[in-house]
C-alpha positions as CSV (number, residue, x, y, z in Angstrom):
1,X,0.0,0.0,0.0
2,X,0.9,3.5,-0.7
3,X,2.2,5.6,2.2
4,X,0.4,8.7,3.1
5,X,2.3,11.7,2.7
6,X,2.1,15.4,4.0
7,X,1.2,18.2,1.8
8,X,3.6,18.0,-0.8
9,X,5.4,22.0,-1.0
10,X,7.4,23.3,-3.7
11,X,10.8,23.8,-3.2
12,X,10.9,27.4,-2.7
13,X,8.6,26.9,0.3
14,X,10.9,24.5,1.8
15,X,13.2,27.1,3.6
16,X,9.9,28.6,4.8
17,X,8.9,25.2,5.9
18,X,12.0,24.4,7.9
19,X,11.6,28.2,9.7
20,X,8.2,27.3,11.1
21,X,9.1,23.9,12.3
22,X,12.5,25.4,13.9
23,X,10.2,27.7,15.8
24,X,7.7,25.2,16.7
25,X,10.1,22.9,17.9
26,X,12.3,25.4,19.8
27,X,8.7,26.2,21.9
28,X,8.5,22.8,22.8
29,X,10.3,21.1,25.5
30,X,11.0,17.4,24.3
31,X,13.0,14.9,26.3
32,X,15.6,12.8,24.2
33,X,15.0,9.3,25.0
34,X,17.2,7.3,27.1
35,X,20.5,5.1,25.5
36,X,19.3,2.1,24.3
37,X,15.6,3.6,23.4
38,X,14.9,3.6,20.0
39,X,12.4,6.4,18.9
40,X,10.0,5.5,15.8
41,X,7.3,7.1,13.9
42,X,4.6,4.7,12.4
43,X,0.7,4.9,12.2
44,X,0.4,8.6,12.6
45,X,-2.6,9.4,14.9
46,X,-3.2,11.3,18.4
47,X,-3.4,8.6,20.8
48,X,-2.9,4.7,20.9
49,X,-4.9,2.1,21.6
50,X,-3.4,-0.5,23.2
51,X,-4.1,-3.8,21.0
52,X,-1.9,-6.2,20.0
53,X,-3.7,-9.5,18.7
54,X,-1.6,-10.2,15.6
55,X,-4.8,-12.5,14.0
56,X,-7.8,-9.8,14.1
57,X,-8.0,-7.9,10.7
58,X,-10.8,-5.8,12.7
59,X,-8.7,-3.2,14.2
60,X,-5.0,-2.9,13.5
61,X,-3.0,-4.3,16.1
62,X,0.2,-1.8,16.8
63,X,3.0,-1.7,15.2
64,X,5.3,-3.7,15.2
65,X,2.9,-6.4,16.1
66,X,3.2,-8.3,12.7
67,X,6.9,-8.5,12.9
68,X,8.8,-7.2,15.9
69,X,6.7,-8.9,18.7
70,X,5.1,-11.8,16.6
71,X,6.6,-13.6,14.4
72,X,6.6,-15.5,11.1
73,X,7.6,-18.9,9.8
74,X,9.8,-17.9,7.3
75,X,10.4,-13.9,6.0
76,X,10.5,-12.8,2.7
77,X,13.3,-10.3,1.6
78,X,12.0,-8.1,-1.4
79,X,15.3,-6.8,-2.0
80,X,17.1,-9.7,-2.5
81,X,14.4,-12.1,-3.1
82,X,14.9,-14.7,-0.3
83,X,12.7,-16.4,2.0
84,X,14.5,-16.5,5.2
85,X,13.9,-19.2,7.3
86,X,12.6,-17.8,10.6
87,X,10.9,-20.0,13.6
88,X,10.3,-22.4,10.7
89,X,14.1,-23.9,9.6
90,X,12.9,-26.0,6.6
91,X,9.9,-26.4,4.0
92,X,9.2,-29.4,1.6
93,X,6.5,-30.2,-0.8
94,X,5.5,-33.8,-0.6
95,X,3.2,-36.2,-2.3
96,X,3.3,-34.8,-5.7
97,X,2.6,-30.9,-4.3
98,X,-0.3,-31.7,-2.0
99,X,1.5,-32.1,1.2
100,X,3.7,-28.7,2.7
101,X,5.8,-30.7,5.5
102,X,7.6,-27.5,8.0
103,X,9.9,-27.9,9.9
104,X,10.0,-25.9,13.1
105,X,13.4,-24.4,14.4
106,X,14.7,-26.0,17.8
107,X,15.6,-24.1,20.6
108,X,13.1,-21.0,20.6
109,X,11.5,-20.3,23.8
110,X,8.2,-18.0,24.3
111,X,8.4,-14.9,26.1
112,X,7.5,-16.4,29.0
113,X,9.7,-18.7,28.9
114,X,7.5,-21.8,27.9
115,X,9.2,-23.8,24.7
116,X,8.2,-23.1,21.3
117,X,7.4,-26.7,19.1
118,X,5.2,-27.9,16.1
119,X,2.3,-27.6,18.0
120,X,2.0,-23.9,18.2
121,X,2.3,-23.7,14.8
122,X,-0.9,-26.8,13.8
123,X,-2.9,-25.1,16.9
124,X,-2.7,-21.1,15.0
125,X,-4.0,-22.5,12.0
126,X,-6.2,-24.9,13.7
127,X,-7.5,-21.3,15.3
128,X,-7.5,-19.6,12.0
129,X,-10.0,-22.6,10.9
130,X,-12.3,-22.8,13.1
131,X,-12.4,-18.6,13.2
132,X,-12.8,-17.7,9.6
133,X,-12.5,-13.7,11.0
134,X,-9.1,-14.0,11.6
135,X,-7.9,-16.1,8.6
136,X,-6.9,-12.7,7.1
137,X,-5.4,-14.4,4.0
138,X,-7.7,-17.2,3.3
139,X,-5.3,-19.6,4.1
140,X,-8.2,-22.4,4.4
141,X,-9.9,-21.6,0.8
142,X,-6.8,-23.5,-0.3
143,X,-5.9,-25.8,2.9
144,X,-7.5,-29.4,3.6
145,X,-5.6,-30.2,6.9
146,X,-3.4,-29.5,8.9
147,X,-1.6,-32.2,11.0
148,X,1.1,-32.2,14.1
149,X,3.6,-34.7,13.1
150,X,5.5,-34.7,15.8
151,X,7.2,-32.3,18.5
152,X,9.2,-30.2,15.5
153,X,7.3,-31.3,11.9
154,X,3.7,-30.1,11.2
155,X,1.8,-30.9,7.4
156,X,-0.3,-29.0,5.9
157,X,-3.1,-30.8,3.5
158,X,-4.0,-28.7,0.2
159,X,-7.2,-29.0,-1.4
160,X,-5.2,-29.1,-4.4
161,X,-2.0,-28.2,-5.9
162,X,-1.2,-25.0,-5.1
163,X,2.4,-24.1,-4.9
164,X,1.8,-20.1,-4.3
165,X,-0.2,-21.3,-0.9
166,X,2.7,-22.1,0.5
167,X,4.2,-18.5,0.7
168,X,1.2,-17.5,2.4
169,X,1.4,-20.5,5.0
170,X,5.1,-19.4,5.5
171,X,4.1,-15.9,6.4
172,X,1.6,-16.6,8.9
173,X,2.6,-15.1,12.3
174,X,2.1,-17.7,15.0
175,X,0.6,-17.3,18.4
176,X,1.1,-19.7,21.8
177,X,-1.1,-22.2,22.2
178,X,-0.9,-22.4,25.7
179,X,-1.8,-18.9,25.8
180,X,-4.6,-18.6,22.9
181,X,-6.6,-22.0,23.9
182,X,-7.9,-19.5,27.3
183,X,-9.1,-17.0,24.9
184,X,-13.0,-17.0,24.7
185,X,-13.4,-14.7,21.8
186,X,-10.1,-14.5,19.7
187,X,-11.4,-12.4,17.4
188,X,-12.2,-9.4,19.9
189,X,-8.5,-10.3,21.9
190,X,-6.6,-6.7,22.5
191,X,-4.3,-9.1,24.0
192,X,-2.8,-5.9,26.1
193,X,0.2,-8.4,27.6
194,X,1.7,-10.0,24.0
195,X,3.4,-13.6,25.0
196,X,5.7,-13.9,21.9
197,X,8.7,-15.2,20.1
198,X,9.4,-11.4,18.8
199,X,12.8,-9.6,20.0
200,X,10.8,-6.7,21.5
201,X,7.3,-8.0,23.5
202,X,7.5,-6.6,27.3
203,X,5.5,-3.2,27.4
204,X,7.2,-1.3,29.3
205,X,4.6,1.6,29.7
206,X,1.3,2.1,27.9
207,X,0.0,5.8,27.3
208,X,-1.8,7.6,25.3
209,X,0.8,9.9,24.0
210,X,3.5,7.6,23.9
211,X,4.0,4.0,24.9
212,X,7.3,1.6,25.0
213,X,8.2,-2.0,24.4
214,X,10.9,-3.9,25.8
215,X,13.2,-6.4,24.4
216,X,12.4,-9.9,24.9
217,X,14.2,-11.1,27.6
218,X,14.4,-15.3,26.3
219,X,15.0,-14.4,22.0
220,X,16.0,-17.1,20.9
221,X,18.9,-15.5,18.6
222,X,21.2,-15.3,21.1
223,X,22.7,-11.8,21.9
224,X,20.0,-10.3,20.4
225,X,18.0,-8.0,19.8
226,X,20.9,-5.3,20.6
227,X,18.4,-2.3,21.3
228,X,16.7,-2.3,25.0
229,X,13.5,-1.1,23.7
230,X,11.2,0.6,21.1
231,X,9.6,4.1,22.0
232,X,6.3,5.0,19.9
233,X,5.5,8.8,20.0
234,X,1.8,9.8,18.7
235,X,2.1,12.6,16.2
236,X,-1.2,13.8,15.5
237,X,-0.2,14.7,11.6
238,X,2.4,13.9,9.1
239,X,3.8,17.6,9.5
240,X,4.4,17.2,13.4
241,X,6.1,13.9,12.5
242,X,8.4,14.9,9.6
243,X,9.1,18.3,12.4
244,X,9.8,15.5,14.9
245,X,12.5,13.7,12.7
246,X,14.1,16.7,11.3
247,X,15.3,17.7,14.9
248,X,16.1,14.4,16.4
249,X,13.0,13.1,18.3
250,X,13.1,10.4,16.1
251,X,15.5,7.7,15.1
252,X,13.1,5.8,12.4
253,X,10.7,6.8,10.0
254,X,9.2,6.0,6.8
255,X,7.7,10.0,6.1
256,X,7.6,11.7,2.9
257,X,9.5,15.1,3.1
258,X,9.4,17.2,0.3
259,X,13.2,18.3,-0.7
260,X,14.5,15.4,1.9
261,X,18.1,16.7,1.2
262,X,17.6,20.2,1.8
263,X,15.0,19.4,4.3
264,X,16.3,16.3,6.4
265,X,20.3,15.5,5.6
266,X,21.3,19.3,5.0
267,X,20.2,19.5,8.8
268,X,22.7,16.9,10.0
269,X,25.0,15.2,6.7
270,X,26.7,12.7,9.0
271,X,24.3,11.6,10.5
272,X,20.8,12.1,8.7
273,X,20.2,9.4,6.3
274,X,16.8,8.2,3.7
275,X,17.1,5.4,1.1
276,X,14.0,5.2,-0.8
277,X,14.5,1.9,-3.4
278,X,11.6,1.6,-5.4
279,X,10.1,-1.8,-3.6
280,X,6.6,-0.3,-2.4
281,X,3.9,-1.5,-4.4
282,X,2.8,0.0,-7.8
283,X,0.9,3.4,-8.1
284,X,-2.0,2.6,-10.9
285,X,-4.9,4.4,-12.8
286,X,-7.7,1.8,-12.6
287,X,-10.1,2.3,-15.5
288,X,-13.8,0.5,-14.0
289,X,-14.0,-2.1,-17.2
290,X,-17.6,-3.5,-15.8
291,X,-18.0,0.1,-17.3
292,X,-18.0,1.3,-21.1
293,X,-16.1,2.6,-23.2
294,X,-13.7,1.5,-20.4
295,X,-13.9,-2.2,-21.4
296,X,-12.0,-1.6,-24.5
297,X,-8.5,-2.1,-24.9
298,X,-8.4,0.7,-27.2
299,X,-9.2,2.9,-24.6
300,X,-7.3,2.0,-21.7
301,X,-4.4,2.8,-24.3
302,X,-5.3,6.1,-25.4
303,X,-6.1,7.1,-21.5
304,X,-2.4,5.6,-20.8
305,X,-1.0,7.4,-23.8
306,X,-2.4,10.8,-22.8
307,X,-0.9,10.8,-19.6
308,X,3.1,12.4,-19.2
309,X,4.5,10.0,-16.7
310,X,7.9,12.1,-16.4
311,X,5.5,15.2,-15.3
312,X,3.6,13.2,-12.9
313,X,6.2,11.5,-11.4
314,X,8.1,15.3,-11.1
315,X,4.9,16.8,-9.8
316,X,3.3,13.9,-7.6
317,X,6.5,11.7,-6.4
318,X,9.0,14.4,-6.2
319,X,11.3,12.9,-7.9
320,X,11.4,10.1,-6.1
321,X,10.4,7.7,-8.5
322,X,10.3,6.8,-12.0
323,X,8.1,5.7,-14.8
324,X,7.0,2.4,-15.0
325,X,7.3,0.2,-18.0
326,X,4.6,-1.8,-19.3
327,X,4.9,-4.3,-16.7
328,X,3.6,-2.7,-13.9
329,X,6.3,-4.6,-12.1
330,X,8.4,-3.0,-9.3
331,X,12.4,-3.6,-8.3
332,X,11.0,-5.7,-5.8
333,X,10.3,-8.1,-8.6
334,X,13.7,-7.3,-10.6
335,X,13.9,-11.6,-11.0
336,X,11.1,-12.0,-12.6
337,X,11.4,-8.8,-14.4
338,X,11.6,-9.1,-18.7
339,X,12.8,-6.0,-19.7
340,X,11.8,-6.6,-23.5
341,X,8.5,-7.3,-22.9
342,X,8.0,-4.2,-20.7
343,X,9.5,-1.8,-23.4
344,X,7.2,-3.3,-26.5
345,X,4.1,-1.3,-24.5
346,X,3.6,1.7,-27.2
347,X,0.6,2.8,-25.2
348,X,3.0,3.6,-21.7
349,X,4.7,6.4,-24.3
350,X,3.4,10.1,-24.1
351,X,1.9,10.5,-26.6
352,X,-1.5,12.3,-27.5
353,X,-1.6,12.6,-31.0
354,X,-1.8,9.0,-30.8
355,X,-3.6,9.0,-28.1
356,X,-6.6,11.0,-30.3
357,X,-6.3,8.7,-33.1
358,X,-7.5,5.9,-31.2
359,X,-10.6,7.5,-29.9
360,X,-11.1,9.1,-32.9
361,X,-11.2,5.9,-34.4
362,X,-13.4,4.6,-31.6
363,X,-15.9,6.5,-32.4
364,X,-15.9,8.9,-30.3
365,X,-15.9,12.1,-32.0
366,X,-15.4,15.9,-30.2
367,X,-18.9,18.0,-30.1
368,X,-18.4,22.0,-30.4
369,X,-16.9,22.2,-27.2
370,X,-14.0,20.0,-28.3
371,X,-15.6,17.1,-25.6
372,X,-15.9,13.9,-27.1
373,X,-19.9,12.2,-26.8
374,X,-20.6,8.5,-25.9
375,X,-23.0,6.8,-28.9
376,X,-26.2,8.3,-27.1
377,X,-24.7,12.1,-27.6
378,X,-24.0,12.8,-23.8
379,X,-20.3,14.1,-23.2
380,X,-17.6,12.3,-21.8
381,X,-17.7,13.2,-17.9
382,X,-15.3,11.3,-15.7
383,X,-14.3,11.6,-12.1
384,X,-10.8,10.6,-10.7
385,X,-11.8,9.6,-7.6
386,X,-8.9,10.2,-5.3
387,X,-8.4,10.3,-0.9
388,X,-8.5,13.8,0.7
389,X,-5.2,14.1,1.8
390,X,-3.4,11.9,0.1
391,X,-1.3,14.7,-1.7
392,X,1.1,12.8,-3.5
393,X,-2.1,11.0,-5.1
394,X,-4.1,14.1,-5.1
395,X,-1.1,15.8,-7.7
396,X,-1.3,12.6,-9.7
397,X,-4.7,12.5,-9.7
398,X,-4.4,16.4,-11.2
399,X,-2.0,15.6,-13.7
400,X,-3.9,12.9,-14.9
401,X,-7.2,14.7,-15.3
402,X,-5.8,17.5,-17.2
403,X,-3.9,14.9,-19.5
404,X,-7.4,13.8,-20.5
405,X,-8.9,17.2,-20.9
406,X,-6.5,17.4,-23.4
407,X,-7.8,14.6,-25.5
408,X,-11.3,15.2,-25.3
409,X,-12.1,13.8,-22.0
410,X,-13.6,16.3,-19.3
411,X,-12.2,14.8,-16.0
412,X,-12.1,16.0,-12.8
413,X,-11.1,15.0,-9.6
414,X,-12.9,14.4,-6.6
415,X,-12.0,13.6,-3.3
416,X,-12.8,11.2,-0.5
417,X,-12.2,10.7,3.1
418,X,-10.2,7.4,3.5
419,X,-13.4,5.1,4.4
420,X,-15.5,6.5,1.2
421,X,-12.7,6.1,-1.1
422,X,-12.0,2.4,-0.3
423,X,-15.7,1.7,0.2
424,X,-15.8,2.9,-3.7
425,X,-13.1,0.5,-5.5
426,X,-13.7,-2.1,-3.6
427,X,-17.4,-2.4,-4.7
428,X,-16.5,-1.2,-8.6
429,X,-18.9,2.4,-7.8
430,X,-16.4,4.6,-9.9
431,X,-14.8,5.3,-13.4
432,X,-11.1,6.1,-12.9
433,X,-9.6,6.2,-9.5
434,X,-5.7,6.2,-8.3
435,X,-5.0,3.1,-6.3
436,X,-1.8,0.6,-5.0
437,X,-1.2,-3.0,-6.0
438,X,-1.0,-6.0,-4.5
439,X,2.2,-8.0,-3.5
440,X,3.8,-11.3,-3.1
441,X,7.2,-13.3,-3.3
442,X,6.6,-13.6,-7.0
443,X,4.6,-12.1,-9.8
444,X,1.7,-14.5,-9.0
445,X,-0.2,-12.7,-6.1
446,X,0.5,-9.0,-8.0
447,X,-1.0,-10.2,-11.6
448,X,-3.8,-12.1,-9.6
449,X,-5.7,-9.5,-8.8
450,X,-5.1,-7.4,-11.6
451,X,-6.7,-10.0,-14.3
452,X,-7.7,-13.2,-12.7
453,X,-11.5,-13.9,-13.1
454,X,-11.3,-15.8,-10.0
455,X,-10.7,-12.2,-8.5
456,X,-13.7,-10.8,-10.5
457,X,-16.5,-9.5,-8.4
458,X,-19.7,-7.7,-9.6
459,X,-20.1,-4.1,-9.4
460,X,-21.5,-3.7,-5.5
461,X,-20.3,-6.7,-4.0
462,X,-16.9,-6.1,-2.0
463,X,-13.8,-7.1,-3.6
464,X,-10.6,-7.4,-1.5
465,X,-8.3,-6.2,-5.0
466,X,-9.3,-6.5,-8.9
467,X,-11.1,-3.2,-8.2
468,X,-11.3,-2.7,-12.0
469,X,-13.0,-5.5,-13.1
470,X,-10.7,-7.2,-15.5
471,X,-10.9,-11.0,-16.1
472,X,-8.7,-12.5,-18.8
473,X,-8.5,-16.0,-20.4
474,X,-5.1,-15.9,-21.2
475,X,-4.1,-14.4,-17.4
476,X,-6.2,-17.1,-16.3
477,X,-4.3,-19.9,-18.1
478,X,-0.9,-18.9,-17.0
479,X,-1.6,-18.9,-13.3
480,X,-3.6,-21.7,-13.5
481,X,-0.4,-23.1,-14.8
482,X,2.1,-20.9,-12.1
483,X,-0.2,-22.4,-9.3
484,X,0.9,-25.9,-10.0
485,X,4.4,-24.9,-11.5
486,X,7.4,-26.3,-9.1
487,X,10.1,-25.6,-11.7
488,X,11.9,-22.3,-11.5
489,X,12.5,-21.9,-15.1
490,X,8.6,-22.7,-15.9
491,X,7.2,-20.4,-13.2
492,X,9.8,-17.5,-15.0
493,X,8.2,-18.7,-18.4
494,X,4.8,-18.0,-17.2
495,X,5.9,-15.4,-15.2
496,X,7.0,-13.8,-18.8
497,X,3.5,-15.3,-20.5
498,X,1.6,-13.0,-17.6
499,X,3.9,-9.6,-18.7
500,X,3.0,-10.1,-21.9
501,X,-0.7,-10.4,-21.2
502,X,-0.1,-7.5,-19.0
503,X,1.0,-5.9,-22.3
504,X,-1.6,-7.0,-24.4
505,X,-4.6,-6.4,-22.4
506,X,-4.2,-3.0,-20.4
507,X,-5.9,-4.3,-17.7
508,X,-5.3,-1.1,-15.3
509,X,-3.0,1.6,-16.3
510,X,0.2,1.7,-14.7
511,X,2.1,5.3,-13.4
512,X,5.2,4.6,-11.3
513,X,6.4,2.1,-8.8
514,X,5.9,3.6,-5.2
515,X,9.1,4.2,-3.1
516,X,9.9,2.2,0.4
517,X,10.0,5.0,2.3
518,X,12.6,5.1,5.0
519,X,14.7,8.2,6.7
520,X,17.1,7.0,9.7
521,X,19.6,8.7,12.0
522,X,22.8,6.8,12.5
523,X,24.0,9.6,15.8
524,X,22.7,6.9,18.2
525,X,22.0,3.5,16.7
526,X,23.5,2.0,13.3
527,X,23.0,-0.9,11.1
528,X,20.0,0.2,8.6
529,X,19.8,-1.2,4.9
530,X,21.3,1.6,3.1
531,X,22.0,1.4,-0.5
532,X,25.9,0.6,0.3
533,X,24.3,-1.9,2.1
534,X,21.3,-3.4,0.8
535,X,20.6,-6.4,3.1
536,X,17.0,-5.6,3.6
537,X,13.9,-3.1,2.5
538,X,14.6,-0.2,4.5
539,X,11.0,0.7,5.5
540,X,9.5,0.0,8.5
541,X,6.0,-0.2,6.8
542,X,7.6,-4.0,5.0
543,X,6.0,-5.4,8.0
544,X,3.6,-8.2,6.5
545,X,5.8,-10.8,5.7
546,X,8.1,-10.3,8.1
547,X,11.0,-8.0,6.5
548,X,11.3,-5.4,9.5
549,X,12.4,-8.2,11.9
550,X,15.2,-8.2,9.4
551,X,16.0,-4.7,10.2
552,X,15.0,-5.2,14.0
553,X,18.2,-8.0,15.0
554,X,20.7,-5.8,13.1
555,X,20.2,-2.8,14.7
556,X,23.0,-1.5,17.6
557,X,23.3,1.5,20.0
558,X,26.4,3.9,18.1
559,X,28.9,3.1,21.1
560,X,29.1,-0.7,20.8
């Protein structure tokens, strides 16, 4: 998902910027936390609530719930591709792909210093069975069984051949059963006091304002983690966040700050650091095709070819980005990427001459006013429907509409409190509207839910992603095909046959490959990825699979 970002300013405002947050801050009095304290700024709101149930999908649990208290079987490192074995130490498909035997790792104790075995893991998804609610990935639409082998080996049962499933079940955070099989209503569980395999799960204090987490004193990598605890400050808006990182409250961030050199490492070069690789998920213009004239390929092409990606990416990312090729596909898949196929899409080039001659050709001729009419005379009136707030989205959202008013298309934009917006696209009720993809270890889970029918839900009914509408046969062959693949070179050959349907078909239109955000100061603790050193997504919003708890064991106070 995209991260929300602060009003984005030109850069002659910055200097004005940075003298209002210097006065601000210099009227404040604000306490540096203790050695061994690291500060971080996630989930940007004025008070906490103090839940931390890693299952529910009904209220977000606090960061770093996911990954930093709880913990997966196995994470999955976008930069380099990996899945790195975690409380689970080996996987293994059996009987011909219906059977996932895992391994569990030996040795790992629960916070409380119970031991951690096989049984933990076959009594979570046992839990996640018996309370759809909290099977947040749908792990049972594919799973048959799952059985406790013995004290270390658990096997999961597939319905069916399914060789994607298995990431999924690899992800999974897993909870104690010895603490979970007390709980009378899972689903409703704040579960105030985590009991955990995590190297931070002892809250330390609990406030509205601010609140703190402890290391765990029984990790099971030993020596580890090196920091004593994690201190969460609320900031009430992105500005008073990006003001609290630009004078040192804060040690971690993923913020977007307009001119970050000028802004953030001009403040403090040695120490004041941001590496933004471009691993977030894939900014798109999704076309409604349960919608005409949108369900023509010809279209979707001329909409794609109006639009100036270099301006939009200039105006809306700051820079921060870049075009993407026809593809759609991040650097977090750069293994699966095939660079050929991405550059044969004419219809990602600028170009609205082009652009006119397919709707001219359409059909869909200009009246007086230069607007181009639908077959029963009315004008072509579109909405880019867009979240209030949302600024660098709001500027694409611009750009975009006046790159249609250019070829004949009288868009606007129109904006939406969070809960309207995603209300909209996930029940089809708009016509263009900016919007993220959706990720996984391999190209699979991302082209899934841009063109799988399987994903395809009518206009009204609630659709977790495919919020366009698209179904294609040729998609649907090819993972059909991926889903049973267990060779790497045939899951890369369909890989490549989905990028070319990609190509092909237009399904949504593609606008630049979102940034993992991430600004660090290295004064009191070091070891973040950097690009010198790239051993792990930077961001501290790569939390669903795991990646942060890469980030988390590496970290170190300055003076060790």
């Amino acid at each position: 998902m995209s991260l929300r970002v602060p009003r984005i300013l030109s850069l002659r405002s910055v200097p004005i910027l940075l003298a209002a947050l210097f006065a601000l801050h210099c009227a404040r009095d604000v306490p540096r936390a203790p050695d061994g304290v690291l500060v971080i700024s996630m989930e940007q709101q004025a008070s906490w609530v103090r839940n931390f149930n890693p299952l529910t999908p009904a209220t977000s649990p606090r960061w770093p719930t996911l990954a930093g208290i709880y913990e997966p079987l196995y994470v999955f490192n976008s930069v380099t591709a990996e899945m790195v074995p975690w409380l689970a130490i080996d996987y293994e498909w059996r009987e011909e792909n219906r059977v996932l035997r895992i391994t569990s790792r030996e040795g790992v104790e629960w916070s409380d210093g119970r031991p951690f075995t096989a049984a933990d893991i076959a009594f979570t998804f046992s839990l996640l069975r018996d309370n759809e609610g909290l099977d947040r990935r749908r792990l049972w639409d594919f799973l048959a069984d799952v059985t406790l082998v013995d004290e270390r080996t658990v096997d999961f049962a597939f319905q069916r051949v399914y060789i994607p499933g298995g990431f999924d079940v690899l992800a999974q955070q897993i909870v104690p059963e010895h603490v979970w099989s007390q709980v009378e209503d899972p689903i409703a569980f704040t579960n105030e006091d985590p009991v955990a395999t995590g190297p931070f799960t002892e809250v330390r204090f609990f406030r509205n304002q601010v609140w703190e987490l402890g290391k765990n004193p029984n990790y099971w990598q030993e020596g580890l983690p090196k920091v004593e605890a994690l201190r969460f400050p609320a900031y009430s808006s992105n500005d008073r966040a990006n003001m609290a990182l630009i004078f040192d409250e804060v040690d971690w961030a993923a913020n977007f700050i307009p001119a970050i050199d000028r802004a953030y490492v001009a403040r403090d070069p040695e120490f004041h650091e941001y590496w933004f690789p471009l691993t977030g998920t894939t900014v798109f213009l999704y076309a409604n095709t349960a919608r005409a004239p949108f369900d023509r390929v010809d279209v979707r092409k001329a909409l794609s070819m109006a639009i100036d990606r270099e301006l939009l990416v200039d105006v809306a990312a700051y820079r921060y980005s870049r075009p993407c090729d026809g593809t759609a596909l991040s650097d977090a898949y750069v293994a699966w990427h095939n660079e050929e196929i991405g550059a044969s899409a004419e219809w990602m080039k600028h170009d609205p001459a082009r652009a006119n001659e397919l709707l001219d050709a359409a059909g869909f001729a200009r009246g007086e006013d230069g607007i181009r009419l639908l077959p029963d005379g009315s004008p072509w009136e579109y909405q880019v429907i867009c979240v209030s707030g949302w600024s660098d989205w709001v500027r694409a959202s611009q750009v975009i509409a006046r790159a249609l008013r250019e070829v004949g298309i009288d868009a606007s934009v129109k904006l939406f409190d969070f809960g309207a917006w995603f209300q909209k696209v996930q029940k089809g009720e708009f016509d263009l509207s900016i919007g993220w993809s959706f990720e996984g270890p391999t190209p699979y889970e991302f082209y899934k839910w841009l063109m799988s029918s399987d994903t395809v839900k009518p206009e009204g009914a609630t659709s977790h992603g495919n919020w366009h509408r698209f179904a294609s046969a040729d998609a649907d062959a090819a993972l059909a095909a991926f889903e049973v693949a267990a060779d790497p070179d045939e899951q890369r050959r369909l890989s490549d046959a989905m990028q070319r349907t990609f190509v092909q078909e237009v399904p949504a239109i593609p606008l630049y490959p979102n940034p993992s955000w991430a600004e660090y100061n290295t004064s009191r603790f070091t070891g973040f990825p950097s690009a010198e050193d790239p051993y792990a997504d930077p961001s501290p919003n790569k939390f669903d699979r795991g990646e942060v708890l890469l980030v988390l064991t590496q970290l170190k106070p300055r003076q060790e």
